[in-house]
N, C-alpha and C positions, 0 to 999 in steps of 0.2 A: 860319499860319492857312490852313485849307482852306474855301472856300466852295462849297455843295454847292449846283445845282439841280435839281429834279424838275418835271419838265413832267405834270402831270396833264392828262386832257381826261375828261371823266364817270367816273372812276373813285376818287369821293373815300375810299372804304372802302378799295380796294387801297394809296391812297397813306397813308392811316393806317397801314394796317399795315406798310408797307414802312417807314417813318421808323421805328416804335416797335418793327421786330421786328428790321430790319437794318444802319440807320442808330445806332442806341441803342450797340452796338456797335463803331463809331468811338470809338477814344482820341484822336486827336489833338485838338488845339484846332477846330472846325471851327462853320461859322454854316452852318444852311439855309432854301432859300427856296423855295418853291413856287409855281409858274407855275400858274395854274390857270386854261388855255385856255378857252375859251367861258362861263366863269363870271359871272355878274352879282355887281356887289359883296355883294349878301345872301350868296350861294351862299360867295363865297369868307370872308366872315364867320362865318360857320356851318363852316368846314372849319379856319378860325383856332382856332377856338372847342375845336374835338378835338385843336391841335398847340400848346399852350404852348410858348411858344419857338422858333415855327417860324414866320417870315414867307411871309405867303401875300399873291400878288400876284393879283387878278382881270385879266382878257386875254382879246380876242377870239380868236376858234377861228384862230388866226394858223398855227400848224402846230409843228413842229419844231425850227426854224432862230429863228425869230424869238421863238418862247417861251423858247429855253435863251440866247438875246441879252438877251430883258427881265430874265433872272435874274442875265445875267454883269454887266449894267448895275448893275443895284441894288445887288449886290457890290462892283462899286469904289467906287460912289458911299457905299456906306454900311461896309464892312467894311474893302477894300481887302487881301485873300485873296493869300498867293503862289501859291497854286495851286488851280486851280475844276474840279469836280468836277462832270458830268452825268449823270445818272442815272436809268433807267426805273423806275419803281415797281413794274414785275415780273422785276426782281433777286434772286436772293439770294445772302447773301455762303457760297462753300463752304469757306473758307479764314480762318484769323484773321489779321488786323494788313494785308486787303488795302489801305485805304484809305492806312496808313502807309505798307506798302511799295511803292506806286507814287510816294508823294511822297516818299522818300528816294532810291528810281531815278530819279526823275526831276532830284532836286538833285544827283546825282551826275553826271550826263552836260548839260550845257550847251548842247549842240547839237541836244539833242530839244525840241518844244514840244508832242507829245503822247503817253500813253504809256498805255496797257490793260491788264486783265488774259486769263485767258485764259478766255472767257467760251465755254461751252457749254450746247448746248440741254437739256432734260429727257431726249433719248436720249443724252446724255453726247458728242454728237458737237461740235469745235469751228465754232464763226460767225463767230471773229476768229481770224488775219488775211488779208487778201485782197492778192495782186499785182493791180496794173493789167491792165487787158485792153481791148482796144481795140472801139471800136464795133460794124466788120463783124464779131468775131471773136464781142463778144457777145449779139448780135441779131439774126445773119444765120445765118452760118457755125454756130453751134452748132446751129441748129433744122433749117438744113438738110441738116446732114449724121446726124439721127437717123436715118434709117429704114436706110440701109447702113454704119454705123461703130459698131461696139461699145460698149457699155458701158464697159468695162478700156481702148478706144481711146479715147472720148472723152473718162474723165477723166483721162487723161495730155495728147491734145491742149491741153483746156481747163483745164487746171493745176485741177481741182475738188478736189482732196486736198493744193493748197496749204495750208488751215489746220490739218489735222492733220500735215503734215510741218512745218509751221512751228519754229526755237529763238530761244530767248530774241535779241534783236535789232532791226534796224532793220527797218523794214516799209513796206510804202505805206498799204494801209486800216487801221483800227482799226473796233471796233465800236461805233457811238456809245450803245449800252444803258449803258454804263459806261466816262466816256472822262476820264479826266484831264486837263488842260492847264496848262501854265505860265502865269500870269495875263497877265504882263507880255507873251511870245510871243502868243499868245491874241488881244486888243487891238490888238498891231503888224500882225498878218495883218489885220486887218480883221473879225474874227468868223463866225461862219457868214453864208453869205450868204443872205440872207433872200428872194430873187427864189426860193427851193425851200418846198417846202412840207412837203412828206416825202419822203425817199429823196435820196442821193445829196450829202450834207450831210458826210458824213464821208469821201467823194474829194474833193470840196468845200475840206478843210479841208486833208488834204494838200497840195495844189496852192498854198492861199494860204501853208500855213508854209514850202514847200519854197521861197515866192518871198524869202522874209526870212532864208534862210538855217537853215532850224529842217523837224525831221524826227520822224517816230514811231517809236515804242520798243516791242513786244511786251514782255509781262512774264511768263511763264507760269509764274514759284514761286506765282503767286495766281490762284483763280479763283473766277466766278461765274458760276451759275446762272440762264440769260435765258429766261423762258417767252415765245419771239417769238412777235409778231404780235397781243396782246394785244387792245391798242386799234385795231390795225385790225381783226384780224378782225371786232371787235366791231362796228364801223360800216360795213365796206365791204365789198363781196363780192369775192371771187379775181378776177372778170375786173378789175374799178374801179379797184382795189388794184395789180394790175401794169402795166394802162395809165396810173395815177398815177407807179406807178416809175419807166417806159419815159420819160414827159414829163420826169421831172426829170433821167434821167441825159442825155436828148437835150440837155438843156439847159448839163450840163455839160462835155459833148462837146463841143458849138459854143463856148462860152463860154472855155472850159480847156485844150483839147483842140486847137485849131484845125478840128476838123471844119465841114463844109458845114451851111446849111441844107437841099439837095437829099441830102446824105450821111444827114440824120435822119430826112428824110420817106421815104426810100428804105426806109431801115432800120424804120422805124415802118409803112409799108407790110409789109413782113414780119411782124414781130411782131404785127400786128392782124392778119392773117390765120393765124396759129397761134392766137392767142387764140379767134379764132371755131370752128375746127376741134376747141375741148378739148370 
Protein backbone atom coordinates (compact mmCIF):
# COMPACT_ATOMS: atom_id res chain seq x y z
CA UNK A 1 0.00 0.00 0.00
CA UNK A 2 1.23 3.44 -1.00
CA UNK A 3 -0.02 6.38 1.11
CA UNK A 4 -0.08 9.60 -1.01
CA UNK A 5 -0.08 13.26 0.63
CA UNK A 6 -0.74 16.58 -1.19
CA UNK A 7 -0.36 19.66 0.68
CA UNK A 8 -2.63 22.27 -0.87
CA UNK A 9 -2.69 25.90 0.44
CA UNK A 10 -5.42 28.12 -1.67
CA UNK A 11 -5.26 26.18 -4.63
CA UNK A 12 -8.24 23.78 -4.29
CA UNK A 13 -8.98 23.68 -8.30
CA UNK A 14 -5.41 22.76 -9.11
CA UNK A 15 -5.42 20.11 -6.41
CA UNK A 16 -8.70 18.59 -7.94
CA UNK A 17 -7.26 18.35 -10.98
CA UNK A 18 -3.95 16.98 -10.03
CA UNK A 19 -5.83 13.92 -8.10
CA UNK A 20 -8.47 13.28 -10.95
CA UNK A 21 -5.95 13.86 -13.92
CA UNK A 22 -2.72 12.33 -12.42
CA UNK A 23 -3.15 10.55 -9.37
CA UNK A 24 -6.37 8.42 -11.24
CA UNK A 25 -3.50 7.00 -12.87
CA UNK A 26 -1.77 5.15 -10.08
CA UNK A 27 -2.31 1.21 -10.32
CA UNK A 28 -0.97 0.36 -7.21
CA UNK A 29 -3.20 -0.09 -4.19
CA UNK A 30 -2.67 3.37 -2.82
CA UNK A 31 -4.97 5.71 0.01
CA UNK A 32 -4.80 9.65 -0.39
CA UNK A 33 -4.89 12.46 1.88
CA UNK A 34 -5.05 16.05 1.51
CA UNK A 35 -3.53 18.60 3.86
CA UNK A 36 -5.38 21.48 3.17
CA UNK A 37 -3.13 24.31 4.81
CA UNK A 38 -4.87 27.46 6.01
CA UNK A 39 -8.34 25.90 5.40
CA UNK A 40 -11.26 26.26 7.82
CA UNK A 41 -13.17 23.07 8.22
CA UNK A 42 -16.20 24.49 5.92
CA UNK A 43 -13.40 25.01 3.25
CA UNK A 44 -11.98 21.75 3.60
CA UNK A 45 -15.66 20.18 3.58
CA UNK A 46 -16.42 21.76 0.38
CA UNK A 47 -12.93 20.33 -1.24
CA UNK A 48 -14.02 16.67 0.47
CA UNK A 49 -17.16 17.26 -1.36
CA UNK A 50 -15.17 17.30 -5.13
CA UNK A 51 -12.76 14.26 -4.05
CA UNK A 52 -14.81 11.10 -3.14
CA UNK A 53 -12.44 8.91 -1.59
CA UNK A 54 -10.00 11.25 -0.84
CA UNK A 55 -9.29 12.37 2.75
CA UNK A 56 -8.95 15.90 3.24
CA UNK A 57 -7.64 17.09 6.45
CA UNK A 58 -8.21 21.11 7.26
CA UNK A 59 -4.66 22.68 8.99
CA UNK A 60 -3.44 25.97 9.85
CA UNK A 61 -1.11 27.72 7.13
CA UNK A 62 1.73 25.43 9.08
CA UNK A 63 3.94 25.38 5.79
CA UNK A 64 5.60 22.41 4.16
CA UNK A 65 7.22 20.16 6.74
CA UNK A 66 4.56 20.03 9.05
CA UNK A 67 1.54 19.68 6.51
CA UNK A 68 3.17 16.48 4.62
CA UNK A 69 3.80 15.26 8.85
CA UNK A 70 -0.09 15.75 9.53
CA UNK A 71 -0.47 13.60 6.31
CA UNK A 72 2.29 10.95 7.04
CA UNK A 73 0.57 10.94 10.60
CA UNK A 74 -2.92 10.14 9.58
CA UNK A 75 -1.50 7.40 7.29
CA UNK A 76 -0.16 5.29 10.07
CA UNK A 77 -2.72 6.07 12.13
CA UNK A 78 -5.32 5.04 9.83
CA UNK A 79 -3.81 3.06 6.81
CA UNK A 80 -0.38 2.07 7.83
CA UNK A 81 1.19 2.56 3.92
CA UNK A 82 4.82 0.68 3.29
CA UNK A 83 5.60 3.58 1.51
CA UNK A 84 4.33 7.48 1.50
CA UNK A 85 4.29 9.39 -1.18
CA UNK A 86 4.36 13.53 -1.25
CA UNK A 87 3.34 15.39 -3.72
CA UNK A 88 2.71 18.92 -5.29
CA UNK A 89 -0.36 19.44 -6.91
CA UNK A 90 1.52 20.99 -9.75
CA UNK A 91 3.04 17.65 -11.01
CA UNK A 92 2.43 15.90 -13.75
CA UNK A 93 3.12 12.36 -14.42
CA UNK A 94 5.28 12.23 -17.92
CA UNK A 95 6.10 8.60 -17.63
CA UNK A 96 3.56 5.50 -16.96
CA UNK A 97 3.90 3.10 -13.84
CA UNK A 98 6.08 6.18 -12.10
CA UNK A 99 4.45 5.76 -8.78
CA UNK A 100 5.11 1.68 -9.15
CA UNK A 101 8.40 1.95 -10.28
CA UNK A 102 9.84 3.92 -7.43
CA UNK A 103 8.12 1.71 -4.85
CA UNK A 104 9.61 -1.44 -6.48
CA UNK A 105 13.18 0.47 -6.56
CA UNK A 106 12.76 1.38 -3.48
CA UNK A 107 11.74 -2.47 -2.19
CA UNK A 108 14.70 -3.55 -3.99
CA UNK A 109 17.53 -1.57 -2.34
CA UNK A 110 17.14 -1.74 1.70
CA UNK A 111 19.37 0.72 2.49
CA UNK A 112 17.49 3.81 0.69
CA UNK A 113 14.82 5.51 2.77
CA UNK A 114 14.08 7.94 0.02
CA UNK A 115 13.91 7.76 -3.68
CA UNK A 116 12.49 10.34 -6.74
CA UNK A 117 11.92 10.61 -9.87
CA UNK A 118 13.52 12.55 -12.40
CA UNK A 119 11.57 15.65 -12.14
CA UNK A 120 11.95 18.44 -14.65
CA UNK A 121 10.74 21.95 -15.23
CA UNK A 122 8.39 22.99 -18.08
CA UNK A 123 11.75 23.92 -20.07
CA UNK A 124 12.55 20.25 -19.85
CA UNK A 125 15.63 21.11 -17.66
CA UNK A 126 16.26 18.69 -14.61
CA UNK A 127 15.52 20.21 -10.52
CA UNK A 128 16.45 16.94 -8.86
CA UNK A 129 19.18 16.00 -7.90
CA UNK A 130 21.30 18.20 -5.95
CA UNK A 131 25.01 17.44 -4.23
CA UNK A 132 25.58 19.16 -0.88
CA UNK A 133 27.32 22.50 -0.88
CA UNK A 134 28.34 24.29 1.71
CA UNK A 135 27.27 27.51 3.27
CA UNK A 136 30.29 30.09 2.34
CA UNK A 137 30.31 28.30 -0.99
CA UNK A 138 26.40 28.96 -1.45
CA UNK A 139 25.84 32.33 -0.24
CA UNK A 140 28.92 34.09 -0.25
CA UNK A 141 31.38 32.75 -2.65
CA UNK A 142 28.87 32.17 -5.62
CA UNK A 143 27.54 35.99 -5.59
CA UNK A 144 30.72 37.14 -5.11
CA UNK A 145 32.52 35.88 -7.56
CA UNK A 146 29.79 36.95 -10.42
CA UNK A 147 31.15 39.92 -11.89
CA UNK A 148 34.84 38.32 -12.83
CA UNK A 149 34.33 34.31 -13.26
CA UNK A 150 32.53 33.09 -16.20
CA UNK A 151 29.45 31.65 -16.80
CA UNK A 152 31.06 27.92 -18.22
CA UNK A 153 33.49 28.79 -14.92
CA UNK A 154 31.12 29.11 -12.57
CA UNK A 155 28.96 26.44 -13.33
CA UNK A 156 31.77 23.87 -13.00
CA UNK A 157 32.97 25.74 -9.73
CA UNK A 158 29.49 25.42 -8.33
CA UNK A 159 28.64 21.87 -9.73
CA UNK A 160 25.15 23.89 -11.22
CA UNK A 161 24.87 21.08 -14.10
CA UNK A 162 25.02 18.55 -11.19
CA UNK A 163 21.32 17.36 -12.02
CA UNK A 164 21.63 17.07 -15.43
CA UNK A 165 24.90 15.02 -15.26
CA UNK A 166 23.32 13.12 -12.63
CA UNK A 167 22.51 8.49 -13.23
CA UNK A 168 20.40 6.57 -11.81
CA UNK A 169 21.93 6.08 -8.05
CA UNK A 170 22.60 7.25 -4.84
CA UNK A 171 22.25 11.08 -4.28
CA UNK A 172 22.23 13.71 -1.38
CA UNK A 173 19.05 15.97 -2.23
CA UNK A 174 15.91 14.75 -3.89
CA UNK A 175 13.24 17.01 -4.98
CA UNK A 176 10.57 17.12 -2.50
CA UNK A 177 7.60 18.18 -5.43
CA UNK A 178 7.61 14.29 -5.77
CA UNK A 179 9.47 12.27 -3.11
CA UNK A 180 8.79 8.87 -2.05
CA UNK A 181 9.74 7.39 1.34
CA UNK A 182 9.98 4.14 3.00
CA UNK A 183 7.19 4.38 5.77
CA UNK A 184 8.86 2.72 8.29
CA UNK A 185 12.52 4.75 7.48
CA UNK A 186 10.40 7.83 7.30
CA UNK A 187 9.04 7.65 11.07
CA UNK A 188 12.59 6.17 12.51
CA UNK A 189 14.38 9.58 11.14
CA UNK A 190 12.01 11.54 12.83
CA UNK A 191 9.89 13.09 9.96
CA UNK A 192 10.51 16.47 8.29
CA UNK A 193 11.38 18.72 10.71
CA UNK A 194 8.83 21.15 11.25
CA UNK A 195 11.00 24.09 13.03
CA UNK A 196 11.10 24.86 8.61
CA UNK A 197 8.52 26.38 7.07
CA UNK A 198 9.36 26.15 3.28
CA UNK A 199 12.70 25.48 1.74
CA UNK A 200 15.26 23.16 2.93
CA UNK A 201 13.06 20.28 4.16
CA UNK A 202 14.49 17.98 1.70
CA UNK A 203 18.45 18.47 3.06
CA UNK A 204 16.63 18.37 5.97
CA UNK A 205 15.57 14.96 5.49
CA UNK A 206 18.83 13.52 4.02
CA UNK A 207 20.71 14.42 7.10
CA UNK A 208 18.06 12.74 9.49
CA UNK A 209 17.94 9.39 7.11
CA UNK A 210 21.67 9.42 6.69
CA UNK A 211 21.66 9.38 10.84
CA UNK A 212 19.63 5.80 10.82
CA UNK A 213 21.72 4.51 8.46
CA UNK A 214 19.24 4.98 5.34
CA UNK A 215 20.15 7.17 2.03
CA UNK A 216 18.39 8.55 -1.31
CA UNK A 217 18.05 6.99 -4.55
CA UNK A 218 17.63 8.94 -7.97
CA UNK A 219 15.45 7.11 -10.14
CA UNK A 220 15.60 8.69 -13.74
CA UNK A 221 13.57 5.57 -16.03
CA UNK A 222 10.68 7.91 -14.55
CA UNK A 223 9.75 11.41 -14.66
CA UNK A 224 7.72 14.22 -13.98
CA UNK A 225 6.76 17.38 -14.76
CA UNK A 226 6.99 20.25 -11.87
CA UNK A 227 5.59 23.77 -12.74
CA UNK A 228 8.01 25.25 -9.72
CA UNK A 229 7.07 27.88 -7.59
CA UNK A 230 3.40 27.67 -7.95
CA UNK A 231 2.24 28.46 -4.71
CA UNK A 232 4.76 30.65 -3.92
CA UNK A 233 4.92 32.74 -6.58
CA UNK A 234 1.44 33.07 -6.14
CA UNK A 235 1.77 34.58 -2.49
CA UNK A 236 5.05 35.90 -2.11
CA UNK A 237 7.24 38.18 -4.22
CA UNK A 238 11.03 37.00 -5.35
CA UNK A 239 12.78 39.08 -2.69
CA UNK A 240 10.21 37.46 0.56
CA UNK A 241 10.47 34.09 -1.30
CA UNK A 242 14.48 33.80 -1.23
CA UNK A 243 14.99 35.66 2.04
CA UNK A 244 12.38 32.86 3.32
CA UNK A 245 14.83 30.29 1.66
CA UNK A 246 18.05 31.84 2.98
CA UNK A 247 16.24 31.62 6.77
CA UNK A 248 15.54 28.01 6.41
CA UNK A 249 18.78 26.80 4.91
CA UNK A 250 20.63 29.04 7.63
CA UNK A 251 18.86 27.09 9.88
CA UNK A 252 19.80 23.96 8.61
CA UNK A 253 23.27 24.92 8.48
CA UNK A 254 23.55 25.57 12.13
CA UNK A 255 21.33 22.83 13.17
CA UNK A 256 22.88 19.96 10.63
CA UNK A 257 25.77 21.29 9.47
CA UNK A 258 27.60 22.51 12.46
CA UNK A 259 27.85 25.92 11.14
CA UNK A 260 28.08 29.14 13.56
CA UNK A 261 25.31 31.44 14.36
CA UNK A 262 28.02 34.35 13.48
CA UNK A 263 28.79 32.04 10.15
CA UNK A 264 24.74 32.69 9.01
CA UNK A 265 24.51 36.19 10.03
CA UNK A 266 27.70 36.78 8.13
CA UNK A 267 26.37 34.93 5.22
CA UNK A 268 22.84 36.44 5.41
CA UNK A 269 24.62 39.75 5.65
CA UNK A 270 25.81 38.99 2.04
CA UNK A 271 22.85 37.65 0.49
CA UNK A 272 20.61 40.57 1.79
CA UNK A 273 22.74 42.80 0.21
CA UNK A 274 22.54 41.01 -3.27
CA UNK A 275 18.96 40.92 -2.80
CA UNK A 276 18.68 44.76 -2.50
CA UNK A 277 21.13 45.35 -5.37
CA UNK A 278 18.46 43.00 -7.87
Amino acid sequence: MVGIVVVSYRSADRTVSFIREQLSRVEAPHSIVVVDNGASPAEAEALAARLPGVTVLASGNVGYARGNNTGALWLRENVRPSRILFANDDIRLASDRVVETLSETLAAHPRIGAIGPEVVGPDGLRQSPEAYMGLWKRYVWMYLSTPWMSRERKRKVFALDEPEKAVEGCCYKLSGSFLMVDADSFFRAGMFDGNTFLYAEENILSERLAAIGKGCWFCPSVRVVHEHGQTVNAHFRSRESAWMQFRSMAYYYRRYKGYSRLSTFLAGLVFRAVLLLK
